[in-house]
N, C-alpha and C positions, 0 to 999 in steps of 0.2 A: 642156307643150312640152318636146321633148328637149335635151338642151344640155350638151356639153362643153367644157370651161374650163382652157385651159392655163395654168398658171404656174411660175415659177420659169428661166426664161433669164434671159442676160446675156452679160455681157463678162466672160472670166476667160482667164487665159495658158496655156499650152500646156503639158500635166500637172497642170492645176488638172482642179477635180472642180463639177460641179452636179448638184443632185437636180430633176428636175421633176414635175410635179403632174397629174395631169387631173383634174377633180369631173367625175361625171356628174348630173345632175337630170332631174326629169321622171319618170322611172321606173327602177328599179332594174336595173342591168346586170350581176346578180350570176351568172347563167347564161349568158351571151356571153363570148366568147373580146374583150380587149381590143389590140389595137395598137398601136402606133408609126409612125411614118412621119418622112421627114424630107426634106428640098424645099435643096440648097446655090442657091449664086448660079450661072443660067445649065445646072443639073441637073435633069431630071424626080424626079418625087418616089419615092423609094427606102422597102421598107421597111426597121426597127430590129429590130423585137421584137413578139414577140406574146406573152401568157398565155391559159393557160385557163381554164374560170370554177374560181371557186374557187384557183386557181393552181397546180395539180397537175404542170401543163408549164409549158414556159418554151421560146421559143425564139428565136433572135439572126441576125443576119446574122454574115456572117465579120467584116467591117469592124471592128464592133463587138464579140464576141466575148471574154470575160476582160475585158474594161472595162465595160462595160453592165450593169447588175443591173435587170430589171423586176418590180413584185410589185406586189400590191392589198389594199386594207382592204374588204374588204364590208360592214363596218358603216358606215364613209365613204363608198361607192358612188365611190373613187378609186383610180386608178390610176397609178406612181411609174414614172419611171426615172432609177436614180444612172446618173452620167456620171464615171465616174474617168480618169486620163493624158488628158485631151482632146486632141487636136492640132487643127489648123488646120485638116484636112480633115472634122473634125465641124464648122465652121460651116454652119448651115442654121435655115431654119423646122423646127420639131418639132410634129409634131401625131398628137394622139390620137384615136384611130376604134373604132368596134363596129359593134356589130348584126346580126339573128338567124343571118346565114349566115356571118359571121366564122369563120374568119380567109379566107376564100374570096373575101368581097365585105363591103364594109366599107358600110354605112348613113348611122351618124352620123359626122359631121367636127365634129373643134373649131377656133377660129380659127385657132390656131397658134401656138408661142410661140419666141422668136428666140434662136437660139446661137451667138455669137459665139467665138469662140477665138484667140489672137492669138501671133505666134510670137514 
C-alpha cells in the first residue's frame, strides 16, 4: 500500500524556521518528481515546490522563493522542506504528493501536516 507521512509542523513565530518531512512506503518514489502543496484557512490549496527525481531541479513558488529549500534522500524514500523567515501568511496544511505523471498530476496525497506561524 502507498503511503505518505507528513511530519514536522507546528507553532513557531514569525521569522522562525521548520524543517518538514514526507516518508514515502509502499514503493519507492525515487523516479517521480515529489511536491508540495499547501491548503491556508478559507484558501484553495496552492502549490510550494516541486523536485525532480533524483533532485537535479528544484522548483518554488514566488511566495515562497529564497525561504523554502526542498531536497530528498533516496536511500530514505523522503522528501524535506526547510521553511526559513516564516510569516503569518505560510500558515496552512502542508502536504506532500507524487506519482508517475508528476509534477502535471499528482497521484499520491499525504494527510497533511499543520503550520502555524504566529505574529
Amino acid at each position: 500500500q502507498v503511503q505518505l507521512v507528513e511530519s514536522g509542523g507546528g507553532l513557531v513565530q514569525a521569522g522562525g524556521s521548520l524543517r518538514l518531512s514526507c516518508a514515502a512506503s509502499g514503493r519507492s518514489f525515487n523516479s517521480y518528481h515529489m511536491g508540495w502543496f499547501r491548503q491556508g484557512p478559507g484558501k484553495e490549496r496552492e502549490f510550494v515546490s516541486h523536485i525532480s527525481p533524483y533532485g537535479s531541479s528544484r522548483y518554488y513558488a514566488d511566495s515562497v522563493k529564497g525561504r523554502f529549500t526542498i531536497s530528498r534522500d533516496s536511500a530514505k524514500n523522503t522528501v524535506y522542506l526547510q521553511m526559513n523567515s516564516l510569516k503569518p501568511g505560510d500558515t496552512a496544511v502542508y502536504y506532500c504528493a507524487t506519482g508517475p505523471r508528476a509534477p502535471s498530476d499528482y497521484t499520491y496525497w499525504g494527510q497533511g501536516t499543520q503550520v502555524t506561524v504566529s505574529s
